[in-house]
C-alpha positions as CSV (number, residue, x, y, z in Angstrom):
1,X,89.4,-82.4,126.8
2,X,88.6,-78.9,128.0
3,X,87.1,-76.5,125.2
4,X,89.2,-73.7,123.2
5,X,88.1,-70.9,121.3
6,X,90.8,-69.3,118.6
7,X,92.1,-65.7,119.6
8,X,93.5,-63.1,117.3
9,X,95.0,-60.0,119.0
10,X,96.1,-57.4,116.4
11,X,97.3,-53.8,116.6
12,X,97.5,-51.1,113.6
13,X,101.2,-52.3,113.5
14,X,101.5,-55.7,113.9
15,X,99.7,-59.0,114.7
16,X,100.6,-59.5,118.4
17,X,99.2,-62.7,119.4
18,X,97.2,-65.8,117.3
19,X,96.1,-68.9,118.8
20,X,94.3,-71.4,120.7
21,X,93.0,-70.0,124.2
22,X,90.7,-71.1,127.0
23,X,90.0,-67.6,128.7
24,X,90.3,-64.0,127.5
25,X,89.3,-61.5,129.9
26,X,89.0,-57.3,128.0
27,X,88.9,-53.9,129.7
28,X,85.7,-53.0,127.4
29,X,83.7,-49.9,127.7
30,X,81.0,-51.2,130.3
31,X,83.8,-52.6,132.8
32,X,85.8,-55.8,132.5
33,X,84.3,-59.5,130.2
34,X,85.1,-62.4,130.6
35,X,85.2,-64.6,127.2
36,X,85.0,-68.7,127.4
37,X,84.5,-71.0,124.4
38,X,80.9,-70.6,123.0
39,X,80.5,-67.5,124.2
40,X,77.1,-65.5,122.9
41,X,78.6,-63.1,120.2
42,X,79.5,-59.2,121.1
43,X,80.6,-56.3,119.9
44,X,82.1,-54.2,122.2
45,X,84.8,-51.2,122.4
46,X,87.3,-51.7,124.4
47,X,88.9,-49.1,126.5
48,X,93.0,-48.7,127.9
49,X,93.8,-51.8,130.1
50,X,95.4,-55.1,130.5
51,X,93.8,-58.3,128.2
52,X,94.4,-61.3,129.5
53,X,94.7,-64.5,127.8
54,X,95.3,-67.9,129.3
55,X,96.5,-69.6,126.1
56,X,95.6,-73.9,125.3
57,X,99.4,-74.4,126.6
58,X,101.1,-72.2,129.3
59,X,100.5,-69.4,131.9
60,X,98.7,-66.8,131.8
61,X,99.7,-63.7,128.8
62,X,99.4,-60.2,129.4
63,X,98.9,-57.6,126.8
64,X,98.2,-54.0,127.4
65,X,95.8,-52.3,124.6
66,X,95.1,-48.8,124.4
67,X,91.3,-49.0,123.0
68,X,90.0,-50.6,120.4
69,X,87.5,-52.9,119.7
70,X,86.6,-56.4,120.7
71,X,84.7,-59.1,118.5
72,X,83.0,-62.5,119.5
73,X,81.9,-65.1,118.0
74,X,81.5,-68.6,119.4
75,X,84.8,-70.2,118.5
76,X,86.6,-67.0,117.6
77,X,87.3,-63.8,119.7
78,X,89.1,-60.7,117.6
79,X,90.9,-57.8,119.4
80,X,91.4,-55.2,116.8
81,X,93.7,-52.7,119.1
82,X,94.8,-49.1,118.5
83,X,98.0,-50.2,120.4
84,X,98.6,-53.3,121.8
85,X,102.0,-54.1,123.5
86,X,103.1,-57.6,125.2
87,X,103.3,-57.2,129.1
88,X,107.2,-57.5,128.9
89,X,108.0,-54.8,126.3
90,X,106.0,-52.7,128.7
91,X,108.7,-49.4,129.6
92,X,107.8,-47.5,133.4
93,X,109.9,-45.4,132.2
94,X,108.6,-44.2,129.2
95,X,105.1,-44.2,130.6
96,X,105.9,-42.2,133.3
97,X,107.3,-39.3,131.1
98,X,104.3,-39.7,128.4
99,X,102.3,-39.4,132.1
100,X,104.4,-36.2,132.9
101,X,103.9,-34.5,129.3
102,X,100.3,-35.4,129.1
103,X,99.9,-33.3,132.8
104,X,101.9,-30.5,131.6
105,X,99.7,-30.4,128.4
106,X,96.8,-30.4,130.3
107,X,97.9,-28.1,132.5
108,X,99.1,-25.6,129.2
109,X,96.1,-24.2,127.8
110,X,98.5,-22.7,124.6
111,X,100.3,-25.9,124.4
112,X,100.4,-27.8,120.9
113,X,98.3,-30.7,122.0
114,X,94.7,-30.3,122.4
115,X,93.3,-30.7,125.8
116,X,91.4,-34.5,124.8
117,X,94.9,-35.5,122.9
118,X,96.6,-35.0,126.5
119,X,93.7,-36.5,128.6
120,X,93.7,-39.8,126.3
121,X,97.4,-40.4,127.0
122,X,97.0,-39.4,130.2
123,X,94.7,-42.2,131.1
124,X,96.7,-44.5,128.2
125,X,100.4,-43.7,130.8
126,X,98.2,-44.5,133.6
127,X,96.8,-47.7,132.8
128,X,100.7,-48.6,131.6
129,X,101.5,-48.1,135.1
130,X,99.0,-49.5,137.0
131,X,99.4,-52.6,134.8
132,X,103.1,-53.0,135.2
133,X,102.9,-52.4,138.9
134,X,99.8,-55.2,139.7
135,X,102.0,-57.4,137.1
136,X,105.1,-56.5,139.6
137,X,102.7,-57.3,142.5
138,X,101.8,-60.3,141.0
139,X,98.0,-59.0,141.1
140,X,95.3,-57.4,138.7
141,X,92.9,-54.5,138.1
C-alpha cells in the first residue's frame, strides 16, 4: 500500500480541493518542491504557477494559484492561495485581456493602477497562459 499524505488547497474564496494525495508539486519562491508523504516540515511562499496534485485515486489535478503560502507537515500539506482556480475553469481569454491591461498600465505612467498593481497581474495573466498552453500541449513548466 503506497503512502498518502492529506492535502488542503484553499483560496480567500472557497476551499478548492481536500483529500488524500501521493504527490504535490508548488511553484514556491525558491523554484519549484516536490512534496511526498513524510516530508520534513516547510514553510514556504508560494509564487503564480501551476500546483500539481496526483490525488490517492485518479490522474493527475491541476490548479493554478496566484501566490500564497505553502505549509508542510508530515501527513498534512496546506495551500493557503490568494487565488486558486481548477485547471478547467482556466479562461485564455480573459487572461489575455487582464495580460493586455496590465501592459497598457504599465506602459501609462498616469494610469489608475500603480505600476507593482499592473506588474503583479502581469506575471499572474502570464503564468495563466503559459499554464493553459503546456496543459494544451500536454507538458509542464
Amino acid at each position: 500500500m503506497a503512502m498518502t499524505m492529506h492535502l488542503d488547497i484553499v483560496s480567500a474564496e472557497e476551499e478548492i480541493f481536500s483529500g488524500t494525495v501521493h504527490e504535490v508539486y508548488a511553484p514556491s519562491k525558491s523554484g519549484e518542491v516536490g512534496i511526498f508523504p513524510r516530508h520534513t516540515q516547510l514553510l514556504s511562499q508560494l509564487t503564480a504557477g501551476e500546483v500539481r496534485i496526483k490525488p490517492e485515486h485518479g490522474e493527475m489535478l491541476h490548479f493554478f494559484v496566484s501566490g500564497g503560502m505553502l505549509e508542510v507537515q508530515p501527513h498534512v500539506v496546506t495551500v493557503l492561495a490568494d487565488t486558486a482556480i481548477r485547471a478547467k475553469d482556466l479562461d485564455e481569454a480573459q487572461a489575455l485581456e487582464a495580460k493586455q491591461r496590465a501592459e497598457e498600465a504599465m506602459g501609462e505612467r498616469e494610469a489608475d493602477m500603480d505600476f507593482a498593481r499592473a506588474q503583479t497581474e502581469l506575471i499572474q495573466a502570464e503564468a495563466q497562459l503559459r499554464m493553459i498552453r503546456n496543459l494544451r500541449r500536454g507538458t509542464r513548466g
